[in-house]
Phi, psi and omega in degrees: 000124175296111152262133186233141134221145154293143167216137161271127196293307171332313182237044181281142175250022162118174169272146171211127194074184171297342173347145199248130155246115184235139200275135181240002124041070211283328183242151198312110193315163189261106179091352176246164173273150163331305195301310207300322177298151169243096175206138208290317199180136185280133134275061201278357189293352201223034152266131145342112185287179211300291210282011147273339166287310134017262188325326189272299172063009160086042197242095184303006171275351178263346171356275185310310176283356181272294151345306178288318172298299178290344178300298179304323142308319183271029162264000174241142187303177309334321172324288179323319195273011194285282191315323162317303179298334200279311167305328174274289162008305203269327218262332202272282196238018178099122163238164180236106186264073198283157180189159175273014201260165216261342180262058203292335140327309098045290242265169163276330171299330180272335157315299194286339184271310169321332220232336175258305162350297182316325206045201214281000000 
């Protein structure tokens, strides 16, 4: 069973235990430095791409359809061998999925947690 959580990195409160932490993120949180994140590895293959984030704009009547749209990228490469890599993580030691967005409930990060849960 995949342990996943989500944290918004702005109020992450730091590691505990082995959990792999990776920012999914497609662009660099806003106001912090490299050094302030604590992450195991930047993942930009398995963000949304730019014109589906774009499209979406964090507008909670498009949720549902934002959703559908990004489950369906990531069923395509580069994404898929990402969502892979990201499923064995969690499967081992645990993920921490950080992301910036102030809706995390929302979010592409909670979709991407939905979907490793899920497995293959």
């Amino acid at each position: 069973m995949a342990r996943v959580q989500v944290v918004r990195v702005y109020e992450d409160p730091g590691r505990s235990g082995r959990a792999r932490r990776v920012l999914v993120d497609r662009l660099w949180p806003r106001g912090l430095s490299k050094d302030a994140v604590d992450a195991d590895e930047w993942m930009t293959a398995v963000a949304p791409s730019t014109q589906l984030r774009r499209w979406y704009g964090h507008a909670p009547e498009r949720f549902g359809e934002f959703a559908a749209r990004y489950r369906e990228e990531l069923s395509h490469e580069p994404a898929a061998s990402a969502l892979d890599a990201l499923r064995q993580h969690a499967s081992r030691d645990g993920l921490i999925l950080l992301t910036a967005t102030r809706d995390v409930a929302r979010s592409a990060a909670e979709v991407l947690c939905e979907e490793i849960e899920r497995g293959p």
